[in-house]
N, CA and C atoms of all chains as a GROMACS GRO file, in nm:
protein
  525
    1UNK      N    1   6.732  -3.658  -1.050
    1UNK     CA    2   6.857  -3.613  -1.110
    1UNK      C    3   6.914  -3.723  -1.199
    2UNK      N    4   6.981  -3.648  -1.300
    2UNK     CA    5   7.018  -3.730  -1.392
    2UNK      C    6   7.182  -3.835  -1.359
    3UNK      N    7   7.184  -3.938  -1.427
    3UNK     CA    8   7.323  -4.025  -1.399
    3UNK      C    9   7.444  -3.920  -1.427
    4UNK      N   10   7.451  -3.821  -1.539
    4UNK     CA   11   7.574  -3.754  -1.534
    4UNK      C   12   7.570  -3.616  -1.421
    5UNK      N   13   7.465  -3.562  -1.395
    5UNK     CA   14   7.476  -3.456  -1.283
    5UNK      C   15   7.544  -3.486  -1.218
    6UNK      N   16   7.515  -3.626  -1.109
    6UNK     CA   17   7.535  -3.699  -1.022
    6UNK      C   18   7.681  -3.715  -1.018
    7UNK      N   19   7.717  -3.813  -1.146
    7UNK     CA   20   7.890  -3.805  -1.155
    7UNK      C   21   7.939  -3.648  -1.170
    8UNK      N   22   7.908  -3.552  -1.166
    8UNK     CA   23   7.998  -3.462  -1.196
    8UNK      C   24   7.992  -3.370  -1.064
    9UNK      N   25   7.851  -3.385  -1.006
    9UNK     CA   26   7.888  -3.323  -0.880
    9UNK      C   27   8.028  -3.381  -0.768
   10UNK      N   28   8.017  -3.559  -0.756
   10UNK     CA   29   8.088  -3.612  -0.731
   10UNK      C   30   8.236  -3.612  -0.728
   11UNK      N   31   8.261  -3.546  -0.899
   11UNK     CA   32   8.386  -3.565  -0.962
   11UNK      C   33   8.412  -3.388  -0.889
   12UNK      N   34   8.327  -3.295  -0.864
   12UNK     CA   35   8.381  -3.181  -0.789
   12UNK      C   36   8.424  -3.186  -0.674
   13UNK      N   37   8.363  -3.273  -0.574
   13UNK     CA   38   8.374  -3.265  -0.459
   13UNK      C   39   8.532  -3.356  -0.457
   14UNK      N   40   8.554  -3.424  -0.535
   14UNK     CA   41   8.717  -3.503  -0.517
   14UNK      C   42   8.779  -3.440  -0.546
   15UNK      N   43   8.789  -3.306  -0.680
   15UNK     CA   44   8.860  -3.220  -0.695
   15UNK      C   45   8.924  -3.130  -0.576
   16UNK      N   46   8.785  -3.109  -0.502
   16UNK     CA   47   8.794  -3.014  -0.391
   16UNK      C   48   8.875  -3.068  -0.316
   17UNK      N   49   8.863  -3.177  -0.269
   17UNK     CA   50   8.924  -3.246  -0.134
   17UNK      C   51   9.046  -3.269  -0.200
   18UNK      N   52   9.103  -3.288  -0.302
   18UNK     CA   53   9.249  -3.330  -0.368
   18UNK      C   54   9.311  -3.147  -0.333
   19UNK      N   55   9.221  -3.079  -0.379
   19UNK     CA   56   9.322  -2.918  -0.438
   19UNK      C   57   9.332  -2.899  -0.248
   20UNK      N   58   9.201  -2.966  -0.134
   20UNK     CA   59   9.238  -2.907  -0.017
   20UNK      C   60   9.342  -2.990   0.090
   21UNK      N   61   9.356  -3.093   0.012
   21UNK     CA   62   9.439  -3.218   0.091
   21UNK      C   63   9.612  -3.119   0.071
   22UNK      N   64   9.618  -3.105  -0.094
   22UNK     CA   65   9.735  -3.044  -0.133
   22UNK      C   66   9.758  -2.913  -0.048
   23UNK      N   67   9.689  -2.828  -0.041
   23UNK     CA   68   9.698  -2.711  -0.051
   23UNK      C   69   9.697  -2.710   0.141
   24UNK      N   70   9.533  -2.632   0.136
   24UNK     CA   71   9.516  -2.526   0.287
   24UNK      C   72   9.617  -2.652   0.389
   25UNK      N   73   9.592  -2.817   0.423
   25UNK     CA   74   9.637  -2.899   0.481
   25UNK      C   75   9.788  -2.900   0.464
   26UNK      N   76   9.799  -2.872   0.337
   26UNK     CA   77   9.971  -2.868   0.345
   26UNK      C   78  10.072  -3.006   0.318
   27UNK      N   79   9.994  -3.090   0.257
   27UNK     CA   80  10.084  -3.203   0.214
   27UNK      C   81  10.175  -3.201   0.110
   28UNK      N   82  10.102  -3.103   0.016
   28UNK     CA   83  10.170  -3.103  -0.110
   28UNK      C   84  10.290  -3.041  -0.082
   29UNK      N   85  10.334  -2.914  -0.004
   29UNK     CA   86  10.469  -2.849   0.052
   29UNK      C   87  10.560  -2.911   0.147
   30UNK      N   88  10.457  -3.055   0.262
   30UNK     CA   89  10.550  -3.130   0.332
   30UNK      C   90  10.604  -3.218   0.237
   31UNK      N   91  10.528  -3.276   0.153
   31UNK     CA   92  10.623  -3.365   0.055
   31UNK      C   93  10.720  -3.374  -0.002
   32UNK      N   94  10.693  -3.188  -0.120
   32UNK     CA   95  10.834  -3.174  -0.150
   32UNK      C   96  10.950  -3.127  -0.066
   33UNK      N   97  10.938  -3.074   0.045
   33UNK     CA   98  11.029  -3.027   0.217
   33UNK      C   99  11.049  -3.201   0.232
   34UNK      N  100  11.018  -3.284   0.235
   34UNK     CA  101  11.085  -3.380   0.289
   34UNK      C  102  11.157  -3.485   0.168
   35UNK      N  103  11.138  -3.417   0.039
   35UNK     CA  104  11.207  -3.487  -0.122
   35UNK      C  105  11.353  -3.384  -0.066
   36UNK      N  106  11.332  -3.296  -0.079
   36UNK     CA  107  11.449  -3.199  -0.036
   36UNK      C  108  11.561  -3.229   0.038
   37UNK      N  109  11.464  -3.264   0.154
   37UNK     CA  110  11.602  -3.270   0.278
   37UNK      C  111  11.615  -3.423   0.225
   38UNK      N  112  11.572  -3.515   0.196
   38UNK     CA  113  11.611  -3.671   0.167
   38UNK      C  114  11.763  -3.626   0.043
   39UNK      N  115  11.694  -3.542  -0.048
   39UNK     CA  116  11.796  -3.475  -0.162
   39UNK      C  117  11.935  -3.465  -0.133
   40UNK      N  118  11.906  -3.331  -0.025
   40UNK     CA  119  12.027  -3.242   0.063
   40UNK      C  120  12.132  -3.360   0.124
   41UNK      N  121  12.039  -3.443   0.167
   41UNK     CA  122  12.135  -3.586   0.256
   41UNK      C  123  12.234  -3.649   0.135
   42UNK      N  124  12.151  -3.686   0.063
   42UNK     CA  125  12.201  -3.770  -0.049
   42UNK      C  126  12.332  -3.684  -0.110
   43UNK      N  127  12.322  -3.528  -0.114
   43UNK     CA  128  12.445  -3.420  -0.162
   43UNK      C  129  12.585  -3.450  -0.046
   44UNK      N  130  12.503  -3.432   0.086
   44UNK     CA  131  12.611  -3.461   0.186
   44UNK      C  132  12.691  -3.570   0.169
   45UNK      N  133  12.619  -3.692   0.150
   45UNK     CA  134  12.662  -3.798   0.144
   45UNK      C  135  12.766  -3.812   0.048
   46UNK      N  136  12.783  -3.779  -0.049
   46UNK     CA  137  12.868  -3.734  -0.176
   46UNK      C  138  12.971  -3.688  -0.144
   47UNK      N  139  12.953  -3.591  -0.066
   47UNK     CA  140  13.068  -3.482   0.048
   47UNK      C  141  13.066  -3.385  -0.116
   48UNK      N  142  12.930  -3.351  -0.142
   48UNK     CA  143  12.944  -3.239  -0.281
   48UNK      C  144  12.889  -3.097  -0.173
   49UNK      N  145  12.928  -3.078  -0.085
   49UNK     CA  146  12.830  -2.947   0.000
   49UNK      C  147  12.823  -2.836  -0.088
   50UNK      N  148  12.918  -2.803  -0.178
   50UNK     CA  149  12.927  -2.683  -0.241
   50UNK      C  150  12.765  -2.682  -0.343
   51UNK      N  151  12.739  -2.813  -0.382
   51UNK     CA  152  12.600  -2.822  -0.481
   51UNK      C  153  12.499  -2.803  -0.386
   52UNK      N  154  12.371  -2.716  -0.450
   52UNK     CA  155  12.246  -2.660  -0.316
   52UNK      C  156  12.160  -2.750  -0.433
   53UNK      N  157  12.008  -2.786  -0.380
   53UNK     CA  158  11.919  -2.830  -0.433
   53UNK      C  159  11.813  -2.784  -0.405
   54UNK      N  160  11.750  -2.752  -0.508
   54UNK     CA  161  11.618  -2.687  -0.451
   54UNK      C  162  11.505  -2.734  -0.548
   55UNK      N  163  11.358  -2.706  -0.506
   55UNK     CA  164  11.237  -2.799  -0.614
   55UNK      C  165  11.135  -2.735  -0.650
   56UNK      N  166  11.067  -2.718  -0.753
   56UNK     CA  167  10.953  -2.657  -0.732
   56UNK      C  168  10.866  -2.557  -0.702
   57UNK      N  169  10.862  -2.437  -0.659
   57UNK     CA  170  10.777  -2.415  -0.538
   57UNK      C  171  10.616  -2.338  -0.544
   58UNK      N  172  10.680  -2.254  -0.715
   58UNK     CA  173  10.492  -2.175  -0.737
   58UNK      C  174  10.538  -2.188  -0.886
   59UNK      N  175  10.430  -2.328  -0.974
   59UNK     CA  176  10.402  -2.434  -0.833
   59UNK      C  177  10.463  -2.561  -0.767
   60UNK      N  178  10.435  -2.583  -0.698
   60UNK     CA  179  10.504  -2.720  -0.622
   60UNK      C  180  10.530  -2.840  -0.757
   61UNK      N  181  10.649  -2.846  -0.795
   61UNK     CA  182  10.706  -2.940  -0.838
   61UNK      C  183  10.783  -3.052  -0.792
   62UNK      N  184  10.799  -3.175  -0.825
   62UNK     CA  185  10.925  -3.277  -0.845
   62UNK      C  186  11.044  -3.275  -0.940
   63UNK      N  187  11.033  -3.140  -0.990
   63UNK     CA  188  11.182  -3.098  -1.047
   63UNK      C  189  11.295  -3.055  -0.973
   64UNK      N  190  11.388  -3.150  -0.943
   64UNK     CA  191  11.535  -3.117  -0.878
   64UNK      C  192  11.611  -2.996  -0.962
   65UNK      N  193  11.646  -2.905  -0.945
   65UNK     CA  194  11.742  -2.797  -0.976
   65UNK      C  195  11.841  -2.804  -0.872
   66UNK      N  196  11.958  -2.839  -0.973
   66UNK     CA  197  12.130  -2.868  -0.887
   66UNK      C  198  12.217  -2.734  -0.949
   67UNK      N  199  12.269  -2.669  -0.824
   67UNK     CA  200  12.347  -2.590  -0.893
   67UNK      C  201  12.461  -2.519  -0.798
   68UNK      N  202  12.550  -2.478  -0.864
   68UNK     CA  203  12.688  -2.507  -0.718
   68UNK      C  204  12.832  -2.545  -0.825
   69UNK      N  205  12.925  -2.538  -0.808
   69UNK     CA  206  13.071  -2.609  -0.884
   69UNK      C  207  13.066  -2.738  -0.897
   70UNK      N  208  13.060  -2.805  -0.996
   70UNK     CA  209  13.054  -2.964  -1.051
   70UNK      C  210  13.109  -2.996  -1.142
   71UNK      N  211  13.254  -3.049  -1.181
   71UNK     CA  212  13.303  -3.064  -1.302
   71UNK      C  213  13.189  -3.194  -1.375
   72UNK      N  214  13.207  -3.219  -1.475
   72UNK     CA  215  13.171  -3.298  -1.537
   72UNK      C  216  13.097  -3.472  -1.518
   73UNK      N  217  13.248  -3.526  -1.431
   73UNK     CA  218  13.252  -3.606  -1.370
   73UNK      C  219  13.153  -3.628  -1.268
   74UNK      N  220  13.192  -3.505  -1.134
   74UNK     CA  221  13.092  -3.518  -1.064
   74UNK      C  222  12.927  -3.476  -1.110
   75UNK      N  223  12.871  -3.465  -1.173
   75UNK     CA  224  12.808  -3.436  -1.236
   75UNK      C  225  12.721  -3.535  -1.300
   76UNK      N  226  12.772  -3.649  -1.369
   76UNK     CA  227  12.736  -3.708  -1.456
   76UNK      C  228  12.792  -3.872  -1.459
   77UNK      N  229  12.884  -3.884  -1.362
   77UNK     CA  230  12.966  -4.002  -1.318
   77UNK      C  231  13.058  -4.049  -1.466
   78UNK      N  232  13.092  -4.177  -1.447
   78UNK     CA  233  13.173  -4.219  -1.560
   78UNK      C  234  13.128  -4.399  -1.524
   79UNK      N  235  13.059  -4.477  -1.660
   79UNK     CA  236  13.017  -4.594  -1.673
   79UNK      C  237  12.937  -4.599  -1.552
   80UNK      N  238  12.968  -4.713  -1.459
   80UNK     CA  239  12.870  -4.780  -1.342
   80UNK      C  240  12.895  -4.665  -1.294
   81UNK      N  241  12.984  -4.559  -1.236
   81UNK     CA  242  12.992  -4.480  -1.098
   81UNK      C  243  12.866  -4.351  -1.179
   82UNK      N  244  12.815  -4.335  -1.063
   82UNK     CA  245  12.675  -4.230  -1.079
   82UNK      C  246  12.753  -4.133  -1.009
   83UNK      N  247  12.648  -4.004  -1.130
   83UNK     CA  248  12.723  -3.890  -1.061
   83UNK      C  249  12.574  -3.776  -0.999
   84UNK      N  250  12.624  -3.706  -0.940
   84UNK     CA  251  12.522  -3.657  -0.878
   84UNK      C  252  12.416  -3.619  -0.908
   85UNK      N  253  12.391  -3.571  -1.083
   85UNK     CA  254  12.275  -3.572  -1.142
   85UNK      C  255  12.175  -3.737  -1.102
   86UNK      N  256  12.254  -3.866  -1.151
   86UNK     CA  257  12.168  -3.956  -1.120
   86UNK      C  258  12.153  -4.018  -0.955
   87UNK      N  259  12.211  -3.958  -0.883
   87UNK     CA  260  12.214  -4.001  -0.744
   87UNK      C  261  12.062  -3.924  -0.724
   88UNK      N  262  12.032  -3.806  -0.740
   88UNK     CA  263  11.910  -3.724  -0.735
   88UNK      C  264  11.828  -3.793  -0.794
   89UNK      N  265  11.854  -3.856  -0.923
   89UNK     CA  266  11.739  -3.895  -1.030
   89UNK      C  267  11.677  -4.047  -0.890
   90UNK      N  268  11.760  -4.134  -0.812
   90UNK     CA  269  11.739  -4.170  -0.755
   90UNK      C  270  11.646  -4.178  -0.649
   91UNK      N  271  11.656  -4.043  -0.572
   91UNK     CA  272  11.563  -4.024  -0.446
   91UNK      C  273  11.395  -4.059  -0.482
   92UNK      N  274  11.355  -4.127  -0.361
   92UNK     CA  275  11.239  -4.154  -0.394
   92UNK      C  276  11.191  -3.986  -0.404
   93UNK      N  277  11.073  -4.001  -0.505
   93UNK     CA  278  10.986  -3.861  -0.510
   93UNK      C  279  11.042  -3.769  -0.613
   94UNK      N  280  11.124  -3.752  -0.662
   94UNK     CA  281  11.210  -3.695  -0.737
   94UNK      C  282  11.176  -3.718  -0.899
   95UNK      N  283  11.108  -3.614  -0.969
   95UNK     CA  284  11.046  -3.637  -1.097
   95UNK      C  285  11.188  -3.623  -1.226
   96UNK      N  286  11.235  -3.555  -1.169
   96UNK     CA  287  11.342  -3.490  -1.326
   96UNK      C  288  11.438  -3.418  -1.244
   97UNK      N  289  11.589  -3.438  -1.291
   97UNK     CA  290  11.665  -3.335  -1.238
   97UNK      C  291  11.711  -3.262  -1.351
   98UNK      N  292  11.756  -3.145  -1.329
   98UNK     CA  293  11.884  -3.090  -1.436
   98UNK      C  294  11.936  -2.931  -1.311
   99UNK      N  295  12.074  -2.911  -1.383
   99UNK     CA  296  12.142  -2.815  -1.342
   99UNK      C  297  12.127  -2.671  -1.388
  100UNK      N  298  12.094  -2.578  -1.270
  100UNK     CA  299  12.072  -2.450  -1.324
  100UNK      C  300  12.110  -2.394  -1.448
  101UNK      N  301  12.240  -2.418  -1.471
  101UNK     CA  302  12.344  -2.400  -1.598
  101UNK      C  303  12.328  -2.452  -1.680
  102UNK      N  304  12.198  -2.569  -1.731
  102UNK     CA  305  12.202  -2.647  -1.814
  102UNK      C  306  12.129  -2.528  -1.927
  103UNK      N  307  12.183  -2.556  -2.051
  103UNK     CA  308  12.122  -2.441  -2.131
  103UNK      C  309  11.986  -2.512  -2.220
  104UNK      N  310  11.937  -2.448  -2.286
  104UNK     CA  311  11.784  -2.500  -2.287
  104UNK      C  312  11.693  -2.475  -2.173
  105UNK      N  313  11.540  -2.511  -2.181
  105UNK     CA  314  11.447  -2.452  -2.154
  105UNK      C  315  11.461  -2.592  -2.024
  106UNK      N  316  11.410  -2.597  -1.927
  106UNK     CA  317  11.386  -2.691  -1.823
  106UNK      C  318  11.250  -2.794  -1.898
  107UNK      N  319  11.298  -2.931  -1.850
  107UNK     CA  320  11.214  -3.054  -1.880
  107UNK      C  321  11.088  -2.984  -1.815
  108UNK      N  322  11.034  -3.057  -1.894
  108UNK     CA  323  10.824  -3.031  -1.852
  108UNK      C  324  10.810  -3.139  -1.739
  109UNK      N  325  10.770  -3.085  -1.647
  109UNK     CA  326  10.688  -3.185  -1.540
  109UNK      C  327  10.588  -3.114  -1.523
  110UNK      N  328  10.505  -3.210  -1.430
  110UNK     CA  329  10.392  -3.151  -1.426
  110UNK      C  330  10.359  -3.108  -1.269
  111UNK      N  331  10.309  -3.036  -1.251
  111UNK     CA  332  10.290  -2.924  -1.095
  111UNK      C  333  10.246  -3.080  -1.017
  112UNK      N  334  10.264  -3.054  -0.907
  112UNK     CA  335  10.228  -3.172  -0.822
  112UNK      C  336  10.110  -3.154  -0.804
  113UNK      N  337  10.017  -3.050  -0.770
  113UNK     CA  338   9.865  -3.045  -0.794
  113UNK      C  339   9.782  -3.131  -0.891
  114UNK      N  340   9.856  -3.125  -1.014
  114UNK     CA  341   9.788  -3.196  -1.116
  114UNK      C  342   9.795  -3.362  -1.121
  115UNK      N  343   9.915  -3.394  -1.039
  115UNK     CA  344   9.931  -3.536  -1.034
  115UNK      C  345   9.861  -3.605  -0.883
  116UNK      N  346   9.831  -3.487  -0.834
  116UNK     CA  347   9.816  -3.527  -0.720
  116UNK      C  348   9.653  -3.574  -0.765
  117UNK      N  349   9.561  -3.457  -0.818
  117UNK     CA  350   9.437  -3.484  -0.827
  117UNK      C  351   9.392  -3.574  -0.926
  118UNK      N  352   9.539  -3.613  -1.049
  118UNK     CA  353   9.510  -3.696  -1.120
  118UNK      C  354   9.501  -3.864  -1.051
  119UNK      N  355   9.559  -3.872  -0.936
  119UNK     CA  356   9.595  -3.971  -0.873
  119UNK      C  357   9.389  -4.011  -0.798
  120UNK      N  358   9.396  -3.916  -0.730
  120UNK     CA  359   9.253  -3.871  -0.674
  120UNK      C  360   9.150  -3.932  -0.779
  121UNK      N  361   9.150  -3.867  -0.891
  121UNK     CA  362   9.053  -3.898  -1.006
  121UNK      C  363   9.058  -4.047  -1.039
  122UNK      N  364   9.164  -4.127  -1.069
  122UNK     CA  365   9.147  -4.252  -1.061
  122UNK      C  366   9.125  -4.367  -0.962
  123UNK      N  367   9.147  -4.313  -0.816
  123UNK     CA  368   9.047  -4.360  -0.739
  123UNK      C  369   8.941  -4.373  -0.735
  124UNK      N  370   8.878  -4.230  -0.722
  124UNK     CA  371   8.743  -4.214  -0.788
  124UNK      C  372   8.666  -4.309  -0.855
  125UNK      N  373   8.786  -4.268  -0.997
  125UNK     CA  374   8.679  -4.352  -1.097
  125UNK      C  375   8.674  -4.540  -1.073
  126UNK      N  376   8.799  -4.618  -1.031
  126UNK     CA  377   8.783  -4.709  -0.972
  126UNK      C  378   8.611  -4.756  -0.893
  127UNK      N  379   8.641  -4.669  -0.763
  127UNK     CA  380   8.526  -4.638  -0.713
  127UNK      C  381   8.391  -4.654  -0.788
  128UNK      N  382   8.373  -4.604  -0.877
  128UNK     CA  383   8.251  -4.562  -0.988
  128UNK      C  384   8.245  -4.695  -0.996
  129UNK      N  385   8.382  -4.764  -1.049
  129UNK     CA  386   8.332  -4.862  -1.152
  129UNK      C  387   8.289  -4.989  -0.989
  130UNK      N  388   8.317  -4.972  -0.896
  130UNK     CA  389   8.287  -5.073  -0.764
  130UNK      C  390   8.111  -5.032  -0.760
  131UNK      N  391   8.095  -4.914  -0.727
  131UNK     CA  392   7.971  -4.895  -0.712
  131UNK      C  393   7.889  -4.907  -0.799
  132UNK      N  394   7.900  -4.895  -0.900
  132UNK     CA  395   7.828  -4.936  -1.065
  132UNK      C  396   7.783  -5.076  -1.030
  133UNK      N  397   7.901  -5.177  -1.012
  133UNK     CA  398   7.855  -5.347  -1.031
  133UNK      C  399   7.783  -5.367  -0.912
  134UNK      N  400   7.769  -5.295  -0.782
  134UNK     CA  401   7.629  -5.284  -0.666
  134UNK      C  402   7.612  -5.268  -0.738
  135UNK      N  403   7.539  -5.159  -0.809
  135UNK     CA  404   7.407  -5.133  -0.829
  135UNK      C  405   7.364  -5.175  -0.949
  136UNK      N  406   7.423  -5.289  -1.014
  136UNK     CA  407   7.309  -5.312  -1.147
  136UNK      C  408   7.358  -5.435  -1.085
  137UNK      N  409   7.333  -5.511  -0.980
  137UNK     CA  410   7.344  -5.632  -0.943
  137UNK      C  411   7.167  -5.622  -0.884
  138UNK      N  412   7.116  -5.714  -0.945
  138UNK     CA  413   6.993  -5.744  -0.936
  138UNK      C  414   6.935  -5.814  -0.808
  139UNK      N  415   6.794  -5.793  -0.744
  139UNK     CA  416   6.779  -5.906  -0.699
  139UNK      C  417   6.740  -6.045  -0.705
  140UNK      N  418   6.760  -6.165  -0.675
  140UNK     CA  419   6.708  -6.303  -0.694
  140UNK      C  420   6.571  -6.311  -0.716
  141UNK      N  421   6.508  -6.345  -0.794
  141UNK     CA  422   6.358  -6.336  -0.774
  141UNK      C  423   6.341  -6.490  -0.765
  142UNK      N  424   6.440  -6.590  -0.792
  142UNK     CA  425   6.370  -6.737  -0.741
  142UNK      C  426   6.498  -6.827  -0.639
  143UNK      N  427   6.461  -6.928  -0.608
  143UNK     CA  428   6.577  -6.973  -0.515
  143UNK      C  429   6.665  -7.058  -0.618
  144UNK      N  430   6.625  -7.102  -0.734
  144UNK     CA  431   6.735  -7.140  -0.798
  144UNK      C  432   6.862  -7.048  -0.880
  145UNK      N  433  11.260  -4.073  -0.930
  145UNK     CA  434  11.175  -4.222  -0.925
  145UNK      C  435  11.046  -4.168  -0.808
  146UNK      N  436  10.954  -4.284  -0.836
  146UNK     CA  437  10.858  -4.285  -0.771
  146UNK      C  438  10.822  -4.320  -0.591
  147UNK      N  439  10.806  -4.239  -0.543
  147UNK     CA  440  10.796  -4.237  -0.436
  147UNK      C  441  10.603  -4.277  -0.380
  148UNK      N  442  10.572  -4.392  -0.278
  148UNK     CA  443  10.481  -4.459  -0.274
  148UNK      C  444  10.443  -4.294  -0.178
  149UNK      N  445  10.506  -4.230  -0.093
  149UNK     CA  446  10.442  -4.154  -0.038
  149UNK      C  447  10.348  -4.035  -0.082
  150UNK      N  448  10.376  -4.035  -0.257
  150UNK     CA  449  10.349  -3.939  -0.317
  150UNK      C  450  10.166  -4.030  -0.364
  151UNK      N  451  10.162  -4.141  -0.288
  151UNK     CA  452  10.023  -4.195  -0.286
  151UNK      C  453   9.955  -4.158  -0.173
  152UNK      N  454   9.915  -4.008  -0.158
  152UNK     CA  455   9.856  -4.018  -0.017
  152UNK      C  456   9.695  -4.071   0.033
  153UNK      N  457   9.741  -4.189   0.115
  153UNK     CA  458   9.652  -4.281   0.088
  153UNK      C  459   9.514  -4.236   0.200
  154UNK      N  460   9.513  -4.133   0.248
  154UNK     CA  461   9.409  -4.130   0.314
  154UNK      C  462   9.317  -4.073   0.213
  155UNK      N  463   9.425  -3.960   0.145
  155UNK     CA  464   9.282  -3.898   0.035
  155UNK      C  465   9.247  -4.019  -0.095
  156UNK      N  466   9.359  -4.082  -0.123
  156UNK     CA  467   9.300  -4.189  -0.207
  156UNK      C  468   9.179  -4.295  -0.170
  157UNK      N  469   9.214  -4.318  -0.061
  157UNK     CA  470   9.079  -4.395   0.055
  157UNK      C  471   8.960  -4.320   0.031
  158UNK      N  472   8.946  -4.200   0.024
  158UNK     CA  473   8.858  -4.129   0.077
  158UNK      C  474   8.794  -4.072  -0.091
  159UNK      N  475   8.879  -4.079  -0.192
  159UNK     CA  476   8.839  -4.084  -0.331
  159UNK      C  477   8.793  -4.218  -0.361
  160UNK      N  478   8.856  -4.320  -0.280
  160UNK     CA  479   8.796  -4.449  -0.350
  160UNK      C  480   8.656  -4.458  -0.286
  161UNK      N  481   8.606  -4.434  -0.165
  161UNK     CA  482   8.482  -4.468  -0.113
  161UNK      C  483   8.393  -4.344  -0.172
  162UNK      N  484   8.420  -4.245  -0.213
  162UNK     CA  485   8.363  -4.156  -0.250
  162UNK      C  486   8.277  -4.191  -0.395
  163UNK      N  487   8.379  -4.232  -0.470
  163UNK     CA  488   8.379  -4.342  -0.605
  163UNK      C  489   8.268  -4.420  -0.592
  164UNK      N  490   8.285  -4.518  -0.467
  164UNK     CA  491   8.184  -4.629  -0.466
  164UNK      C  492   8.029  -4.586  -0.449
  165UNK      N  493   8.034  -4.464  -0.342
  165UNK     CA  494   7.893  -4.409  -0.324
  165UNK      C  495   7.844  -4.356  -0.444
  166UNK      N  496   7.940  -4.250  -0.539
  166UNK     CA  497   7.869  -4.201  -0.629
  166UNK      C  498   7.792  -4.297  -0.757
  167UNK      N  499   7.895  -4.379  -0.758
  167UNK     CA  500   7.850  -4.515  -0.855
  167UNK      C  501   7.720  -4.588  -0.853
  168UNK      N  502   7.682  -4.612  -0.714
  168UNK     CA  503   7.573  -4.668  -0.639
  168UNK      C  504   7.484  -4.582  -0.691
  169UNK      N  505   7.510  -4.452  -0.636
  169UNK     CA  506   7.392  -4.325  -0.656
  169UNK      C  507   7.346  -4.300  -0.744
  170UNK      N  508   7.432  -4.308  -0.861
  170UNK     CA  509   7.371  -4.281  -1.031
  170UNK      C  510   7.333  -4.366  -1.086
  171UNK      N  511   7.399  -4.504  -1.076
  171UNK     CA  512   7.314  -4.592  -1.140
  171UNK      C  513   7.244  -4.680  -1.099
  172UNK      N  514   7.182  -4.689  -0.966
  172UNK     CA  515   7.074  -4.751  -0.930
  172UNK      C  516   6.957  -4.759  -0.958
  173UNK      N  517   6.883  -4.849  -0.938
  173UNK     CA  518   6.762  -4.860  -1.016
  173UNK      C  519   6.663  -4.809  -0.958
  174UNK      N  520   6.539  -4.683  -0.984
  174UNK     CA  521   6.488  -4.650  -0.914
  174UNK      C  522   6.354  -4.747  -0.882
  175UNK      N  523   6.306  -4.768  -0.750
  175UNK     CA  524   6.219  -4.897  -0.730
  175UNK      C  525   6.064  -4.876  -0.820
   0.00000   0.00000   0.00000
């Protein structure tokens, strides 16, 4: 078999295990369930209860959607004081926020699938490049 | 912001050794 068969069978089987790590296993839905409730805390904490947060779901995103009564202020803060848009922008895990009401089309992120396996793929290829320098590492043919 | 958990490191482990075997496998020298 040839050197690229080889890498590409390879490069399937990481696909697989990335789309099954995400998916049938269920990490990709505990992740964003636990960006959420970290979210939800961070709303409490505010004492904003009236704002709900929700992320993602088909498909699984890191896009925060805030939406609920928020004047301006709370919303957007004023100088140093952060307002609840950037308190969200904060949470670890949290790709992009904006408010249901915001007019325009929602920021582009990208599905967590795709970052997930993009993450996968550069392991991988790391990998490649570890196993590559084995194997064109020669043997000694004299003792000097 | 970036969250380290969103590195899940068992499948990254398991892409990186995967990496290393396939690397070995293709370009080794056949004897």
């Amino acid at each position: 078999m040839k050197a690229p068969a080889k890498l590409l069978i390879a490069l399937a089987a990481v696909l697989a295990a990335g789309a099954i790590v995400h998916g049938p296993l269920g990490r990709g839905a505990a992740f964003i369930a636990a960006t959420e409730a970290h979210a939800r805390a961070v709303i409490g904490a505010a004492e904003m209860g009236q704002v709900t947060v929700t992320f993602g779901r088909a498909p699984l995103t890191r896009l925060a959607t805030l939406s609920g009564d928020a004047d301006e202020f709370q919303r957007n803060g004023m100088g140093f004081f952060p307002g609840l848009t950037g308190r969200i922008a904060a949470v670890p895990g949290v790709g992009a926020v904006r408010w249901s009401d915001d007019p325009g089309p929602p920021p582009f992120v990208l599905p967590l699938i795709v970052e997930t396996e993009a993450l996968a793929l550069l392991a991988w290829a790391i990998g490649v490049g570890i196993g590559w320098l084995f194997a064109r590492r020669r043997k000694r043919e004299s003792y000097l | 912001m970036l969250n380290l958990a969103m590195f899940d490191a068992p499948l990254l482990a398991a892409a990186l050794l995967i990496g290393i075997a396939t690397g070995w496998w293709a370009f080794r020298k056949p004897r």
